[in-house]
N, C-alpha and C positions, 0 to 999 in steps of 0.2 A: 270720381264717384266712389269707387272701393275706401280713400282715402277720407271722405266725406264719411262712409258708413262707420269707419272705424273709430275717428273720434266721434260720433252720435255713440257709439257703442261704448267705448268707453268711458264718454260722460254718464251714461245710464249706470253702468256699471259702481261708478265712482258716487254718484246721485244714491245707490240702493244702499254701498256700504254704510256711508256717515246717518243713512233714515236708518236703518237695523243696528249702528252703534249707537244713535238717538234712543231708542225705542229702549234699548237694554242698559243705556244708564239712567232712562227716566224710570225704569221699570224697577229699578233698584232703589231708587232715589225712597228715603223715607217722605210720608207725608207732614208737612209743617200746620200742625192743628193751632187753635186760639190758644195753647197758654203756652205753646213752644214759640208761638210770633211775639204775644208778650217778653216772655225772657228773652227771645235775639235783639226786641226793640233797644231794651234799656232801660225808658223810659216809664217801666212799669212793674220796678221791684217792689214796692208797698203794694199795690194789688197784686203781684204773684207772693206775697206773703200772706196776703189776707186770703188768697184762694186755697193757699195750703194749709194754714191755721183752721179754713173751714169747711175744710172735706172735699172740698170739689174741685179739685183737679182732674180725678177721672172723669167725672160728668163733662168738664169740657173740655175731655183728650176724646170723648164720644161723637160718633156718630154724628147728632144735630140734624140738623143745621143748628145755628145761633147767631145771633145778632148783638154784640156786644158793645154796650157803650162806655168804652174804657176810662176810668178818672187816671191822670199823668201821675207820676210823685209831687210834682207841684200843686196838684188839686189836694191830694190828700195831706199836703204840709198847710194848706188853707185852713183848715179844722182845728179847732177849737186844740189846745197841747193837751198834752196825753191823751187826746180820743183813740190815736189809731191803738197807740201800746192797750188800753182798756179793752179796743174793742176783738184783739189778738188775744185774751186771756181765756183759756176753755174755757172757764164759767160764761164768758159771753159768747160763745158760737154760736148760738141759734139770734142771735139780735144780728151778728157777722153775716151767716146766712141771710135773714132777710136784707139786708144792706147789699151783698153781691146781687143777690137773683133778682133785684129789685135792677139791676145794670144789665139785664140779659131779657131780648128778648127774643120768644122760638121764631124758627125761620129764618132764611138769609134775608136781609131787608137792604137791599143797596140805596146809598144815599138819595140816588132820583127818586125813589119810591118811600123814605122814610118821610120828606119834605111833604108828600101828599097825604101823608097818614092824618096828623090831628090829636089822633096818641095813638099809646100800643100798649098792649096788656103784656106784663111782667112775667118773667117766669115766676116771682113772688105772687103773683096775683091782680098786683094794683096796675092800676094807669101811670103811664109815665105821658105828659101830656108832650106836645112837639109843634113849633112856630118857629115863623121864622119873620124875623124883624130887619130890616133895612139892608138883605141880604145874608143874613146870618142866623144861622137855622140853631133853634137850642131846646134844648131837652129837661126838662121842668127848668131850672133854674141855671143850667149848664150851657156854658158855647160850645158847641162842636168843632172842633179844629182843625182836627184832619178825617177824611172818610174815604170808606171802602179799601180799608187795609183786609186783604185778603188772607182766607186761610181756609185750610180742606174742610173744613166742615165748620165754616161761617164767614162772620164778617167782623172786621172790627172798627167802630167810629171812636175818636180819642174826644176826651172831651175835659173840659179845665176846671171842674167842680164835683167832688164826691154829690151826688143825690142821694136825696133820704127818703125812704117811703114816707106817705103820712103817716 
């Protein structure tokens, strides 16, 4: 009995320490927001240029939520040659601008729920319309490829074509 209480006891004990060493390295741990997931992907150095070319990085190291539907480097190598270099020049920041925030919309929207949407209204303003055809859900003109990549203040779906507002 004594010997039974001891190891209960010192399983507790062992149980408390790794929760309260959990709890103080998560507690340190920085938070991985949408453009810091972008940069650790990889797969999203032409939009983390286009986001820093167009000011908004802060805005989505913010708060949010957000709902991001990220074009790959292969989507933005899809475009017309020299768009992206054009569209990187200050003179065109504000066309940059509405091209990003046209890829963002408020709210965390996870994939089950983005499929029942129909569209969703931009941070730009416009509709980005949303269907999904023979099992594959896209977003005006976009396939959706990977979804519900997570991040502290949103969400991010990958998708394989820059969208353009109207």
């Amino acid at each position: 009995m004594l010997k039974r209480m001891l190891v209960t006891m010192t399983t507790l004990l062992a149980s408390l320490v790794m929760l309260s060493s959990a709890q103080a390295h998560n507690h340190g741990m920085k938070k991985t927001d949408i453009v810091d997931v972008a940069v650790a992907n990889g797969s999203f150095t032409t939009l983390v240029a286009a986001v820093k070319a167009a000011g908004l990085v802060e805005t989505l190291k913010g708060d949010g939520p957000f709902t991001v539907f990220a074009p790959t480097d292969e989507a933005f190598a899809k475009l017309p040659e020299g768009t992206v270099e054009m569209l990187l020049k200050p003179e065109n920041k504000d066309k940059l601008v509405a091209i990003l925030t046209y890829h963002v919309v408020p709210g965390k929207v996870m994939a089950a729920d983005v499929i029942k949407l129909g569209k969703a209204t931009t941070v730009q303003g416009q509709d980005v319309m949303i269907k999904v055809y023979g099992g594959k859900v896209m977003v005006d003109n976009a396939n959706v490829v990977a979804t519900d990549v997570k991040a502290s203040n949103g969400v991010i779906h990958v998708i394989d074509t820059v969208i353009m507002p109207k």
